[in-house]
C-alpha positions in Angstrom: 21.0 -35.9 27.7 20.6 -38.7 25.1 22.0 -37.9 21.9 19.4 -38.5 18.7 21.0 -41.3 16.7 21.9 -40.6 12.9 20.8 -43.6 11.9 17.6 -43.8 13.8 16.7 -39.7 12.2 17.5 -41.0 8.9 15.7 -43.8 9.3 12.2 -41.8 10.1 12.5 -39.0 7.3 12.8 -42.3 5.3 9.7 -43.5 6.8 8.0 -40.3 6.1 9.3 -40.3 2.5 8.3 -43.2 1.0 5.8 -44.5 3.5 2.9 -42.7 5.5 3.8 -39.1 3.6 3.6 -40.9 0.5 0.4 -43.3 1.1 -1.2 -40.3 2.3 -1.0 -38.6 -1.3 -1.8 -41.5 -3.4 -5.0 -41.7 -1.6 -5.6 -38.3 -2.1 -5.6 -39.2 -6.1 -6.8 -42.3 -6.6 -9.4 -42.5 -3.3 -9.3 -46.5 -2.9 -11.3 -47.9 0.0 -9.7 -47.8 2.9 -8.2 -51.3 3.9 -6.4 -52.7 6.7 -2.7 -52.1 7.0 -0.4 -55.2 7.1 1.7 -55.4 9.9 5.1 -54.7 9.1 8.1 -56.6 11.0 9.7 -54.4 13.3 13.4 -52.6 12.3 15.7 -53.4 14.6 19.2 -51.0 14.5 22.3 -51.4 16.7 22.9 -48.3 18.6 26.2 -47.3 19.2 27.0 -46.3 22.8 27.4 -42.7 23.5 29.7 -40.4 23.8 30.7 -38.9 27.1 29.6 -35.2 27.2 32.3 -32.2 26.6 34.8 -34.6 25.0 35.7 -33.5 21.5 37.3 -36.2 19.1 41.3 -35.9 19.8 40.3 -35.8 23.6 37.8 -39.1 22.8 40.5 -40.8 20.2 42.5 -41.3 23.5 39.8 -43.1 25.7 40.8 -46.8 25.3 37.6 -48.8 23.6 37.6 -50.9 26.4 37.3 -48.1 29.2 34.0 -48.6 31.0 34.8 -45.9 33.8 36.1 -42.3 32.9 36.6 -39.9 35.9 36.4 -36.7 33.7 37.8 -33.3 35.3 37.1 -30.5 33.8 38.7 -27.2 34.9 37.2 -24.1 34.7 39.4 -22.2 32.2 43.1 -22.5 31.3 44.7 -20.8 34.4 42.1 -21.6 36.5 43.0 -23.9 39.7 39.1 -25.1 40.1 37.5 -27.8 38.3 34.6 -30.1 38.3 35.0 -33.9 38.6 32.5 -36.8 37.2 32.5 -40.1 37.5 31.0 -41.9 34.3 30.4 -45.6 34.4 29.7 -47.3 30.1 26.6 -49.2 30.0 24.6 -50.8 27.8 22.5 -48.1 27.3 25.4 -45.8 26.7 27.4 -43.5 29.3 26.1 -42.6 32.3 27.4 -39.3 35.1 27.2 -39.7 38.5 26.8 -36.5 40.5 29.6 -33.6 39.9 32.0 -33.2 42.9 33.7 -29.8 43.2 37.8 -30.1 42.8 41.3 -28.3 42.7 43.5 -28.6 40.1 47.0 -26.7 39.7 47.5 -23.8 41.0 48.4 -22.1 37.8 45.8 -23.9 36.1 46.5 -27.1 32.9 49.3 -27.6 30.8 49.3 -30.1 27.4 53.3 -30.4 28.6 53.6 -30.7 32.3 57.0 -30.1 33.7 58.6 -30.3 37.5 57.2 -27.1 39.3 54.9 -25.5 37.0 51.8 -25.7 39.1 50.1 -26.9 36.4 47.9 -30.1 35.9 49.1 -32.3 33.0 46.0 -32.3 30.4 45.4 -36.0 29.2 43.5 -39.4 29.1 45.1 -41.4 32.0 44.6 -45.0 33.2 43.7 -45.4 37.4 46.1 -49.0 38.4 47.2 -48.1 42.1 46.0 -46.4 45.2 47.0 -45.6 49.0 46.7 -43.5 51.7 47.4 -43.0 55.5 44.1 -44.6 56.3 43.4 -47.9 56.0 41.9 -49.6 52.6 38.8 -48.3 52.8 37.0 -51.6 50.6 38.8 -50.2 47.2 39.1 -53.2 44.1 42.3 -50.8 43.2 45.7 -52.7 44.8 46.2 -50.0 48.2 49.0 -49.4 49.9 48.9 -48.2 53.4 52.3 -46.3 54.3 53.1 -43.3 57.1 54.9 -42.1 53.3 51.6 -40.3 53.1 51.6 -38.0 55.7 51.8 -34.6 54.7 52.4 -31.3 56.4 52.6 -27.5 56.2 50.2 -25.2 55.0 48.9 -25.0 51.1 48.8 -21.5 48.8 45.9 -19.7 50.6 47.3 -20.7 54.0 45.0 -24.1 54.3 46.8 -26.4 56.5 47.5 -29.6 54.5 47.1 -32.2 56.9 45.1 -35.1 56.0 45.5 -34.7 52.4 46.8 -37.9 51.6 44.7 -39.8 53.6 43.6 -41.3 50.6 45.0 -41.2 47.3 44.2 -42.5 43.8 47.7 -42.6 41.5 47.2 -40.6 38.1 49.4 -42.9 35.6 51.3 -39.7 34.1 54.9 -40.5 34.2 55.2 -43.4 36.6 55.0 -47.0 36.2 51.6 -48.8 36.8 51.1 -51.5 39.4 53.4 -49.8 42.0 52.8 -47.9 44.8 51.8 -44.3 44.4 55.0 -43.6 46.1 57.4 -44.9 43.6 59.3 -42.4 42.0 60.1 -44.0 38.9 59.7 -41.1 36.6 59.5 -43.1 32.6 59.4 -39.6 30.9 62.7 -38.1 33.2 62.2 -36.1 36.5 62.1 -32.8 34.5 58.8 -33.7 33.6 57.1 -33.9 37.0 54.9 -37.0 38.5 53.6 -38.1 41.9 50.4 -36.7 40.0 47.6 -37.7 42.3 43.8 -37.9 43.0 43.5 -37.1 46.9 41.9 -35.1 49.5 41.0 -31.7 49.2 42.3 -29.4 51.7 40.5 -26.5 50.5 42.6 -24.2 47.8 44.9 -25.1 44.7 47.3 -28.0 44.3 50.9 -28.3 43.3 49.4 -30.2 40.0 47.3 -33.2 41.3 43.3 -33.5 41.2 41.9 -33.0 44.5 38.2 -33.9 46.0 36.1 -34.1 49.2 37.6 -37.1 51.9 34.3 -38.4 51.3 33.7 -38.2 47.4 37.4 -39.7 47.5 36.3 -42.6 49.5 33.3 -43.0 47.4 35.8 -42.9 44.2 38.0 -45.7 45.9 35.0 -48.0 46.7 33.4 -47.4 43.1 37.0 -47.6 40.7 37.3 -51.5 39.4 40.1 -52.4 37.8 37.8 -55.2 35.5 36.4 -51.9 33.8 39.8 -50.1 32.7 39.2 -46.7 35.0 40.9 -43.6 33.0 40.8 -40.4 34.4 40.3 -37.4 31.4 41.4 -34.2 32.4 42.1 -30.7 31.4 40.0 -27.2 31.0 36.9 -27.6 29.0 38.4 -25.9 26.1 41.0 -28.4 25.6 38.9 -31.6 26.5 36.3 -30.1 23.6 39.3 -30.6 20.8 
């Protein structure tokens, strides 16, 4: 949906003010002849690019200026483990969705304070630097590690088995240093306050506190994320990201 422009509305009731609404009732009174019009040069207004939809301003304060891809996951409601994800890309024309791809989220649903165990995903505006996966780099721009460190076992909450999860795997920069392997545990913000937060494969129920998606929307994800545009994922319930 595009959104009307303040400036462009204003700029018509202008228009309709003090130009064809007004000529119309001068002719009315005075009844000249009718002449030809002289043509006007044409108005020329910088639009400003639009805003992504759903964000409200402290969620859109966060998004860096020079962001020009925004995966933006937005969970049902506040306890809710499913959500919706988007990938936006910023052109000239303003932002524009790709098609939504059902996700997990937490178990226990979002959190504006995430902390170790609380099956909760960490609401935010987070920057996209690394990736990996048990597979092979798929063709990704993101800097991939390939490690056996992502194979993953066991069964998930609703008895899913959780094999394959990690095949692929996008790093969510919440408390962990960019431009390492998602498997580097440096925790900036303390251990207590969770990490190893992590696009990846769905395996069919609720997560421990990452965003998952289908294998292939992942690998569609990995192959469309460039690091030239900034990538930032904005997540949370839509109540929160409408702040």
């Amino acid at each position: 949906m595009i959104t009307p422009n303040p400036r462009v509305a204003l700029l018509a009731a202008s228009l309709l003010l003090t130009g064809c609404g007004a000529g119309a009732a001068a002719q009315t009174a005075a009844a000249p002849t009718p002449t030809a019009r002289t043509p006007q040069p044409a108005i020329s207004l910088d639009v400003a690019p639009q805003q992504i939809p759903g964000l409200g301003p402290k969620t859109w304060a966060e998004v860096p200026a020079d962001t020009r891809q925004a995966v933006v996951v937005t969970g049902r409601g506040r306890n809710s483990p499913r959500s919706t994800a988007v990938l936006y890309e910023r052109t000239d024309a303003g932002w524009e969705a790709g098609r939504p791809w059902p996700a997990h989220n937490g178990q226990q649903g979002w959190t504006d304070h995430h902390v170790l165990g609380d099956l909760r995903t960490p609401i935010g505006v987070h920057t996209l630097s690394d990736a990996g996966g048990l597979l092979r780099d798929p063709g990704t721009r993101l800097p991939y590690d390939r490690s056996t460190g992502f194979t993953l076992t066991g069964t998930g909450f609703e008895g899913e088995p959780l094999a394959g999860s990690f095949d692929y795997v996008i790093a969510i920069d919440y408390n962990r240093r960019p431009g390492t392997s998602p498997l580097d545990w440096t925790r900036p913000l303390g251990a207590e306050r969770g990490g190893g937060i992590w696009l990846h494969v769905d395996h069919g129920g609720p997560t421990q506190g990452c965003v998952s998606i289908a294998r292939a929307h992942m690998k569609d994800l990995l192959l469309a994320l460039d690091p030239a545009k900034n990538p930032v994922v904005v997540m949370g319930d839509v109540k929160s990201l409408a702040r």
